[in-house]
KEKE-3310 file (N, C-alpha, C; in steps of 0.2 Angstrom, whole numbers, plus 5000, padded with zeros to 4 digits):
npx = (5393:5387:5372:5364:5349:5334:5317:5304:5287:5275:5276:5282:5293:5302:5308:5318:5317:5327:5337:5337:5325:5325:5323:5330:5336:5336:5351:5357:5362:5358:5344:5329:5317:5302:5301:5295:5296:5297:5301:5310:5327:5338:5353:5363:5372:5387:5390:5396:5406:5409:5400:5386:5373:5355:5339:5322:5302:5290:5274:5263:5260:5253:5256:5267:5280:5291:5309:5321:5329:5334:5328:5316:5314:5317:5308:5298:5293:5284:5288:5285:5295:5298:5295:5305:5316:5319:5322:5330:5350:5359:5366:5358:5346:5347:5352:5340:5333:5339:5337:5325:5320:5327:5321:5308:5311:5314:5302:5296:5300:5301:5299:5306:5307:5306:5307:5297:5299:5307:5317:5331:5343:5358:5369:5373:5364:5361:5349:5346:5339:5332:5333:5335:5345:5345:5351:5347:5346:5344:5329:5329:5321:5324:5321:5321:5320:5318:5323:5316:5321:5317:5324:5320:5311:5302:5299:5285:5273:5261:5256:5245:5243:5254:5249:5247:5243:5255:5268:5278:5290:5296:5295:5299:5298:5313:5314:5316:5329:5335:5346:5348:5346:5340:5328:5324:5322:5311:5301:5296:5293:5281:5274:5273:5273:5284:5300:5316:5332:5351:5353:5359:5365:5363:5364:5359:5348:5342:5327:5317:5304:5293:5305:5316:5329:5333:5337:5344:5341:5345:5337:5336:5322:5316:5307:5289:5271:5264:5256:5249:5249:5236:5231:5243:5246:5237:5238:5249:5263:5273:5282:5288:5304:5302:5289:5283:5274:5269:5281:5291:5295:5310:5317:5319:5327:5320:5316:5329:5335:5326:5329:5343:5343:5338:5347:5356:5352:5349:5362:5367:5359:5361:5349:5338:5324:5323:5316:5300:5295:5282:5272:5260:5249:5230:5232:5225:5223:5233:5242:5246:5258:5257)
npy = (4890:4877:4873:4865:4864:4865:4863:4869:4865:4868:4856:4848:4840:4847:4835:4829:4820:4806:4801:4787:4784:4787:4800:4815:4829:4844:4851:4865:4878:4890:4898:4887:4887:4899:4912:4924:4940:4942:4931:4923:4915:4905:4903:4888:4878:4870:4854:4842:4838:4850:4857:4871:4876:4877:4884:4887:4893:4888:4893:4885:4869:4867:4880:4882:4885:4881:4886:4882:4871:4859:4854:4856:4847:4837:4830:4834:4828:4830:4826:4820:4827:4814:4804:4806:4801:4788:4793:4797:4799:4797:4807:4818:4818:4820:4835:4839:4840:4847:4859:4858:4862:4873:4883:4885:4891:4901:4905:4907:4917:4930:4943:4953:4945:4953:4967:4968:4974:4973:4955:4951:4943:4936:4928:4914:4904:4913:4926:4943:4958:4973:4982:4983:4974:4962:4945:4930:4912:4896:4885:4870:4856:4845:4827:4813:4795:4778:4763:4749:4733:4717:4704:4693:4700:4713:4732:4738:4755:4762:4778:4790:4797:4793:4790:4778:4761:4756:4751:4759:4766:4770:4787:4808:4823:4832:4840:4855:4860:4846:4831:4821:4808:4808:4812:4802:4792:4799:4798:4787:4780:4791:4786:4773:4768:4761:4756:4758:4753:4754:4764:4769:4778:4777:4782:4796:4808:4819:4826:4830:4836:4848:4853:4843:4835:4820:4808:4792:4779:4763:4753:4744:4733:4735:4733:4734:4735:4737:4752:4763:4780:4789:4798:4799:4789:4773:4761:4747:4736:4721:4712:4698:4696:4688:4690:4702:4717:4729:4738:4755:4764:4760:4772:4780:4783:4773:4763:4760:4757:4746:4736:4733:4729:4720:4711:4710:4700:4689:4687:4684:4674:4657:4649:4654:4658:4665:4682:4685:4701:4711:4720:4726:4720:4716:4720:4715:4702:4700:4693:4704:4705:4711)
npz = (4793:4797:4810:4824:4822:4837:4836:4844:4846:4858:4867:4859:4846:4831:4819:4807:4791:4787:4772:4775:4782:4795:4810:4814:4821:4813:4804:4800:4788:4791:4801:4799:4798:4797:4803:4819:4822:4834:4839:4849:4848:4855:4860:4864:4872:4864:4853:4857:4846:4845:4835:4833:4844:4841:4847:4849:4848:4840:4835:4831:4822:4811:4806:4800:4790:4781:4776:4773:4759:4758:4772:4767:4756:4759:4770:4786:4802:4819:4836:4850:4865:4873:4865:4855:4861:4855:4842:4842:4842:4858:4863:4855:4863:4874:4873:4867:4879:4888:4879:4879:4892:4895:4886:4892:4905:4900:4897:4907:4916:4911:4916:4932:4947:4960:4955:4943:4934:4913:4910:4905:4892:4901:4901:4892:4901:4910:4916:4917:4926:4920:4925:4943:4943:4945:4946:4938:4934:4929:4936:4944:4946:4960:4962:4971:4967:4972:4973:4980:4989:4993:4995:4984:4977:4973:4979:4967:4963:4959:4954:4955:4944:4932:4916:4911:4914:4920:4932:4943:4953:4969:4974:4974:4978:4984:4999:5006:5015:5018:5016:5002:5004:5016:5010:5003:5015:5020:5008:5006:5019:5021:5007:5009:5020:5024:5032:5028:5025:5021:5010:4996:4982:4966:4952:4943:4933:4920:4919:4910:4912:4918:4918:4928:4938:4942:4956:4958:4969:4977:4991:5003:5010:5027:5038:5040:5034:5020:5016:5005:5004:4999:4992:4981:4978:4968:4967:4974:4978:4984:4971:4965:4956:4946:4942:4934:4935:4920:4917:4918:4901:4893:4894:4907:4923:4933:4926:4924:4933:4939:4927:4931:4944:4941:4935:4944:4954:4943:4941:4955:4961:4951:4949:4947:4934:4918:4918:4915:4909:4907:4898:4891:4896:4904:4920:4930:4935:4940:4954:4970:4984:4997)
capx = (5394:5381:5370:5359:5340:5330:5312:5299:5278:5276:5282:5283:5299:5301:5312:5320:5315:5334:5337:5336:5321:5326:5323:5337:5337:5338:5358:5357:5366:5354:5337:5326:5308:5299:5301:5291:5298:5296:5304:5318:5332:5341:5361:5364:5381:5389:5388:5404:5410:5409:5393:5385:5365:5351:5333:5317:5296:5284:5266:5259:5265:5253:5256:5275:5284:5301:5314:5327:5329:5336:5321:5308:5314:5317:5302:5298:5287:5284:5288:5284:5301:5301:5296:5311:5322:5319:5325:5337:5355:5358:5369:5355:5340:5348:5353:5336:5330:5343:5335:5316:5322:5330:5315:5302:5314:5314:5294:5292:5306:5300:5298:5309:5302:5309:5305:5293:5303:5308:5322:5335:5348:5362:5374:5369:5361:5358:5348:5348:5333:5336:5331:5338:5351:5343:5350:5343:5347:5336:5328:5330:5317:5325:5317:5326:5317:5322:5320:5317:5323:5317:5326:5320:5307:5304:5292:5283:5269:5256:5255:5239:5248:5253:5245:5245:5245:5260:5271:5282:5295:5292:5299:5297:5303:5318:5312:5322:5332:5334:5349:5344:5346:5333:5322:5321:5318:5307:5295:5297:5290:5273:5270:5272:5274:5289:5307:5322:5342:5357:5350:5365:5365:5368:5365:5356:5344:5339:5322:5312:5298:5296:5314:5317:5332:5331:5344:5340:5344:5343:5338:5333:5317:5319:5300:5283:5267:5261:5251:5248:5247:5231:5233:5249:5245:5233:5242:5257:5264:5280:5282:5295:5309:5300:5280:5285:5270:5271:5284:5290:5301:5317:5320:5317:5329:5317:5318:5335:5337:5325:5336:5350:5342:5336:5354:5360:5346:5351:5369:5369:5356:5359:5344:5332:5324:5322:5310:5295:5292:5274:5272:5253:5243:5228:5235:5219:5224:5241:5242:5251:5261:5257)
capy = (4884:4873:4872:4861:4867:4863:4868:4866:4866:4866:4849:4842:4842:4844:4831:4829:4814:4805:4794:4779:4783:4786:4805:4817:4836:4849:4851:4868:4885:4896:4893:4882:4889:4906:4915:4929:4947:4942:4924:4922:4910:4905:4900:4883:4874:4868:4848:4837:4838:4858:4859:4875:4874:4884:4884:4890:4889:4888:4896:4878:4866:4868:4886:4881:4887:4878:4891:4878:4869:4853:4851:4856:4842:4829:4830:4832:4829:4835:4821:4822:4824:4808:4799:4807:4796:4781:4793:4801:4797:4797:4816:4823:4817:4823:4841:4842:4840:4854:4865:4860:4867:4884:4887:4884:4893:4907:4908:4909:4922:4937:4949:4951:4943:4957:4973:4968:4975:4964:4952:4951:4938:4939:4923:4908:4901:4918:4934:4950:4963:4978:4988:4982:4969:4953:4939:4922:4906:4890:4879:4862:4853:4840:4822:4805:4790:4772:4753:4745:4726:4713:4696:4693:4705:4722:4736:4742:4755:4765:4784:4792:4804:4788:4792:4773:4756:4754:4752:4763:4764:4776:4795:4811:4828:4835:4847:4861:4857:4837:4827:4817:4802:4808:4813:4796:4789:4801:4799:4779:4782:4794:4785:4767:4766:4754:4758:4754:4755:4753:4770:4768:4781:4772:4785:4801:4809:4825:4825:4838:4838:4851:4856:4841:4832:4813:4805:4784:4776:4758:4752:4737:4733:4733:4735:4739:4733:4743:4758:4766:4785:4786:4807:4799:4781:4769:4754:4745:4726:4715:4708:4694:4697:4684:4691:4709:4721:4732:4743:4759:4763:4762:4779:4783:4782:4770:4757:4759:4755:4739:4733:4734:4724:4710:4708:4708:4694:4684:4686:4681:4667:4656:4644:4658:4659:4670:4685:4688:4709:4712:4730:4729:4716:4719:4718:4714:4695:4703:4696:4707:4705:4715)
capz = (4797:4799:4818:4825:4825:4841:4836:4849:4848:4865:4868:4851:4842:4824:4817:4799:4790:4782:4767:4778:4785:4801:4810:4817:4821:4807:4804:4794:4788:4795:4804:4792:4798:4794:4812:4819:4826:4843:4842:4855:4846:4862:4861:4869:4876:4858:4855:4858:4842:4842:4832:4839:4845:4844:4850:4849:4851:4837:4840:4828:4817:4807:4800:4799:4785:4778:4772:4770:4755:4762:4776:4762:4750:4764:4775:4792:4808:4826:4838:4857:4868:4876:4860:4852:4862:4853:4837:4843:4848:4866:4864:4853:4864:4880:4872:4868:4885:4891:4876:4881:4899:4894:4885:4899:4908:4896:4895:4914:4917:4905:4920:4938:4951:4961:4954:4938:4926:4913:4912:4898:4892:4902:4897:4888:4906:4916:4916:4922:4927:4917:4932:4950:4943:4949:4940:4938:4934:4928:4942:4945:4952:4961:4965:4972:4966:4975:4971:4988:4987:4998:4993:4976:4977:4973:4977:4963:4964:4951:4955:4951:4938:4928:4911:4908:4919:4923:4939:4943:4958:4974:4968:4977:4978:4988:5004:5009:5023:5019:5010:4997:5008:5020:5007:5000:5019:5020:5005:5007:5026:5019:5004:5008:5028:5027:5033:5023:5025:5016:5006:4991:4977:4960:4945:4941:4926:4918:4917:4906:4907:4911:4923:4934:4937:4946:4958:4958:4973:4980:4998:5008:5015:5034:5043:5041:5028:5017:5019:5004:5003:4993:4987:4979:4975:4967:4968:4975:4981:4983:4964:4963:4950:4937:4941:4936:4928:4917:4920:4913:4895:4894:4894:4912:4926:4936:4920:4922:4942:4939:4925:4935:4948:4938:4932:4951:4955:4939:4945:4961:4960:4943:4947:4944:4926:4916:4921:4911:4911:4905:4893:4890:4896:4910:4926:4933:4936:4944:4962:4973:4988:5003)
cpx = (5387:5380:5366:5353:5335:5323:5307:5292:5276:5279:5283:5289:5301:5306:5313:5320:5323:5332:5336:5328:5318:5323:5328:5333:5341:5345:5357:5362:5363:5347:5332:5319:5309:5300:5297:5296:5301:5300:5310:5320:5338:5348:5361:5371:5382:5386:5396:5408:5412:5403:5390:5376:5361:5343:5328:5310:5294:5278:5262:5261:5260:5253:5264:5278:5291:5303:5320:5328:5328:5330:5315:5308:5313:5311:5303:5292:5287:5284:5288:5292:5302:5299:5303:5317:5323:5321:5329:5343:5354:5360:5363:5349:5342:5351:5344:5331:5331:5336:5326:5315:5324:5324:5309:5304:5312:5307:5293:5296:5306:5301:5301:5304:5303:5306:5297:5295:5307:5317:5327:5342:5356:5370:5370:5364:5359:5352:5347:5342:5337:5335:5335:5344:5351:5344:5350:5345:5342:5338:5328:5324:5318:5322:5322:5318:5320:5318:5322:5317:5320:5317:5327:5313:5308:5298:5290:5275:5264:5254:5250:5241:5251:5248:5243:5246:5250:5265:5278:5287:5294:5298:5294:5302:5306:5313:5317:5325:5336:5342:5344:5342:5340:5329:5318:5317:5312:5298:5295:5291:5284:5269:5268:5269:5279:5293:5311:5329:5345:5356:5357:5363:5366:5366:5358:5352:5343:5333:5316:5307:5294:5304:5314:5322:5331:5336:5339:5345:5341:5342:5334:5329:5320:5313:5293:5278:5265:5254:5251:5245:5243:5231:5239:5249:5241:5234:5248:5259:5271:5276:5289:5298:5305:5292:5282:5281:5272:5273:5285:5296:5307:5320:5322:5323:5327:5316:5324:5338:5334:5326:5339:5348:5340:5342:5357:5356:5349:5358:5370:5365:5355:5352:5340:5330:5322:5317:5305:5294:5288:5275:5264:5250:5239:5232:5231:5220:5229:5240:5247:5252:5262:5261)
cpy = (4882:4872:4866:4864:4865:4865:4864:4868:4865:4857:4843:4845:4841:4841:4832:4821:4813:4801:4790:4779:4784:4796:4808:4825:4838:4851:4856:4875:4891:4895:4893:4883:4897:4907:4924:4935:4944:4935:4926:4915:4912:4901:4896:4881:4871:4861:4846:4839:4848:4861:4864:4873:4879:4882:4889:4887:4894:4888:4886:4877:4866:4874:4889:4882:4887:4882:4886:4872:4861:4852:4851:4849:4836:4828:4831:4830:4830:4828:4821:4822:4818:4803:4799:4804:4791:4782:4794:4800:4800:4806:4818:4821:4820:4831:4844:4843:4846:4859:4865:4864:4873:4885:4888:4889:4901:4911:4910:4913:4928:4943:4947:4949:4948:4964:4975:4971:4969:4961:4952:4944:4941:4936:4918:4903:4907:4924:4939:4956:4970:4983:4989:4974:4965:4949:4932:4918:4900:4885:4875:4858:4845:4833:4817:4803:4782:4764:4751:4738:4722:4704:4697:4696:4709:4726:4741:4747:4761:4769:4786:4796:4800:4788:4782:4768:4752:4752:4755:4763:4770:4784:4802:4817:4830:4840:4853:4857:4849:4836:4823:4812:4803:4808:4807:4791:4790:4800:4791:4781:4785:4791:4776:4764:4761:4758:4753:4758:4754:4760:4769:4771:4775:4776:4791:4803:4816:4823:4831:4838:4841:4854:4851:4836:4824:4810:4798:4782:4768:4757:4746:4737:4733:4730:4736:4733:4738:4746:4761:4774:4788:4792:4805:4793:4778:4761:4751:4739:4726:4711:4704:4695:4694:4686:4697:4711:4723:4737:4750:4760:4765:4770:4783:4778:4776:4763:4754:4756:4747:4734:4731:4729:4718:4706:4705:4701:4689:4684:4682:4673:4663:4651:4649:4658:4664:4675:4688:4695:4709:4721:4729:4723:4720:4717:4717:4706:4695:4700:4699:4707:4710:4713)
cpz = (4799:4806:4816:4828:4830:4841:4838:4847:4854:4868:4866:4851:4836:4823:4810:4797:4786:4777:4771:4781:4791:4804:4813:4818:4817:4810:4796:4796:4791:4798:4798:4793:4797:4804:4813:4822:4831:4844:4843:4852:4853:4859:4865:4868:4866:4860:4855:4854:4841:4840:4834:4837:4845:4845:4850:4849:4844:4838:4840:4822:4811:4802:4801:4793:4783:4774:4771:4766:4756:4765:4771:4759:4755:4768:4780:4798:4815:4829:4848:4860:4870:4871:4855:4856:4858:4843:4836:4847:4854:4865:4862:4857:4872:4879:4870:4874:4888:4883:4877:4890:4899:4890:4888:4903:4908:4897:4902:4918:4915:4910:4928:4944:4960:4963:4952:4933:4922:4913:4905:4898:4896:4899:4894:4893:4912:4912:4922:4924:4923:4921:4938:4949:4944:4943:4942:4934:4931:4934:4943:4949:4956:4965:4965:4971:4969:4972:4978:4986:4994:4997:4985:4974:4978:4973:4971:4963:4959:4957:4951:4946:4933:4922:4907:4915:4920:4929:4938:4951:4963:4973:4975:4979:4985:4994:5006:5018:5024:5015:5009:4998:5012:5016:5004:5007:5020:5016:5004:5013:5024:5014:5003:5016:5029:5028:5030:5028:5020:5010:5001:4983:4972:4952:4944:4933:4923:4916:4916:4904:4914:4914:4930:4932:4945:4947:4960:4963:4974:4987:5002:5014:5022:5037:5040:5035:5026:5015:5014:5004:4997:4991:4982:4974:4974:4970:4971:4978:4981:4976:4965:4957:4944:4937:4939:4930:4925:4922:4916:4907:4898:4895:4901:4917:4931:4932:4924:4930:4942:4934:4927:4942:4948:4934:4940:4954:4952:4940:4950:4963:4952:4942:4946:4935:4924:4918:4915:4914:4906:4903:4893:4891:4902:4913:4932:4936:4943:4952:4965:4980:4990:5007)
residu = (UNK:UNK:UNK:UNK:UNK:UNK:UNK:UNK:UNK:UNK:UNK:UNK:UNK:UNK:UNK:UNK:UNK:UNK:UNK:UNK:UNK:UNK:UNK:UNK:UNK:UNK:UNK:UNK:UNK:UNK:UNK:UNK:UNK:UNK:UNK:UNK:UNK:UNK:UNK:UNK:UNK:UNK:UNK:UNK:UNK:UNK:UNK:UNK:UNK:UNK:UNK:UNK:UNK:UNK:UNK:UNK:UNK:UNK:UNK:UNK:UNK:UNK:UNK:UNK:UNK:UNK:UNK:UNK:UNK:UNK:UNK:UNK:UNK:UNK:UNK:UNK:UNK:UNK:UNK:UNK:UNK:UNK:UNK:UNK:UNK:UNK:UNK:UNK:UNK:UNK:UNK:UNK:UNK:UNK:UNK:UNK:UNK:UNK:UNK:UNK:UNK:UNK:UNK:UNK:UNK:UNK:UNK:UNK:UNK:UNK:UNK:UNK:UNK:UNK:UNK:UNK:UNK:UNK:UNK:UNK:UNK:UNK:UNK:UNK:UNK:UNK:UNK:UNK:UNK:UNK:UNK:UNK:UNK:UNK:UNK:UNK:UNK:UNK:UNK:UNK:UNK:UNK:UNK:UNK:UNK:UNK:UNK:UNK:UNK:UNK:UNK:UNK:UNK:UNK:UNK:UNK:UNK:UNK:UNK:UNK:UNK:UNK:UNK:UNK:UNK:UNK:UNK:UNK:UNK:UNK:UNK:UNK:UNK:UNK:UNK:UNK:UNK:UNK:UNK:UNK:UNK:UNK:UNK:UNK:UNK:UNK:UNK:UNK:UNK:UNK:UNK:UNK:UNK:UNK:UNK:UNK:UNK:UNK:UNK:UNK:UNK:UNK:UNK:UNK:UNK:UNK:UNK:UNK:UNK:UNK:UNK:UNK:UNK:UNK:UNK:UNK:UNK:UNK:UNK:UNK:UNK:UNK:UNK:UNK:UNK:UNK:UNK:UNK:UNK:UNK:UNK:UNK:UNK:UNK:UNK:UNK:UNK:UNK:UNK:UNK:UNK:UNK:UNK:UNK:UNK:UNK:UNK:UNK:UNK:UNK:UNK:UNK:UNK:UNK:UNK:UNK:UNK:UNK:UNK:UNK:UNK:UNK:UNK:UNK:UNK:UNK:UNK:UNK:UNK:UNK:UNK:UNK:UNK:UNK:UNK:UNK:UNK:UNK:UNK:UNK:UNK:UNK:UNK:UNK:UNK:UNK:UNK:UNK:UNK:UNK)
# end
């Protein structure tokens, strides 16, 4: 029976080159690289159709050795996780997310945090100390992210951790103690100084990189001008709908919030024109609304 191969280089993923051109995850009879003693092949959730999964970490791609006929003759190449969105269906690009989690999971889990003796498989998502019985789970690091609206404007702000010049949306992790709702008041409040309401869930993410999963809410300006928190942030403004920097790819929950409110714009007001969104120009020119 044929699996699906998830083979990881710390946060490459090798891919199979098709007839068309196109890339996919190795779909083989048995695993299709040379593996060491010590490599842990981990059992993941099946796929929809049944397919069963499996996973694993290579030291380096380059002293990788194809034992599968099929991958040898096809070719293949190492593709960062979040570029393999743009080759990989929606299912196989969100399965490899879950299998780049359990193995993060798996590396930093080796020993009880307990006892110190070590830990061992216990099901397909738990382990078990082989000492004092402590068994563990993978962690979630959960963060709300929000699009604050004001009319036909929106705040967007560039996080010093931003690898490129972008604008991003205000985001920040959960506290012990808080709903999510707060949380978002809350990191609105420290990293911008405004106050919002209407706080309205509207869609969630897995986000692997390397175990964080992201709840997207919406919320309407109420108060305040903005005060950047500068440990946090470089930049940030009111952009109206049709001035809108560079934002970030489609692939991110935060895309996928300011999509969804440049359609509620374009819905509600038809005299509006179309919205020019900006990918790679300076944004040096950009003026922003304080």
């Amino acid at each position: 029976m044929k699996k699906y191969y998830f083979i990881f280089s710390k946060t490459d993923l090798l891919l199979q080159k098709q007839e068309d051109g196109s890339l996919s995850i190795p779909l083989c009879g048995d695993v299709p690289v040379e593996v060491k003693p010590w490599t842990h092949i981990m059992d993941v959730s099946p796929m929809d159709d049944g397919t069963l999964v499996k996973t694993f970490n290579i030291d380096s791609p380059q002293q990788i050795t194809i034992t599968d006929v099929v991958l040898r003759d096809s070719g293949h190449e190492f593709v960062g996780l979040r570029q393999s969105y743009y080759h990989l269906s929606n299912e196989l690009y969100l399965k490899a997310g879950k299998c780049s989690e359990l193995l993060y999971w798996d590396r930093n889990t080796q020993f009880c945090g307990v006892c110190g003796a070590p830990m061992h498989m216990h099901t397909d998502i738990s382990k078990k100390c082989s000492e004092c019985g402590k068994e563990v789970w993978p962690q979630l690091a959960i963060a709300v992210i929000v699009l604050i609206h004001r009319g036909d404007e929106v705040l967007l702000v560039h996080a010093k951790n931003f690898k490129s010049d972008f604008y991003g949306l205000v985001a920040g992790f959960v506290e012990t103690g808080e709903t999510l709702e707060e949380a978002v008041a809350r990191e609105v409040m420290e990293e911008t100084g405004l106050t919002i309401k209407d706080i309205t869930y509207q869609r969630s993410q897995p986000w692997p990189y390397p175990c964080g999963l992201m709840v997207g809410y919406t919320a309407t300006y109420v108060s305040g001008d903005i005060h950047l928190q500068r440990s946090e942030l470089s930049k940030g403004g009111w952009f109206r709908y049709d001035e809108l920097p560079k934002i970030p790819e489609k692939l991110s929950v935060a895309r996928k919030l300011i999509d969804q409110w440049l359609a509620s714009v374009k819905k509600t007001s038809v005299d509006f024109p179309e919205p020019t969104i900006r990918f790679n120009e300076d944004l040096s020119s950009t003026k922003i609304k304080q």
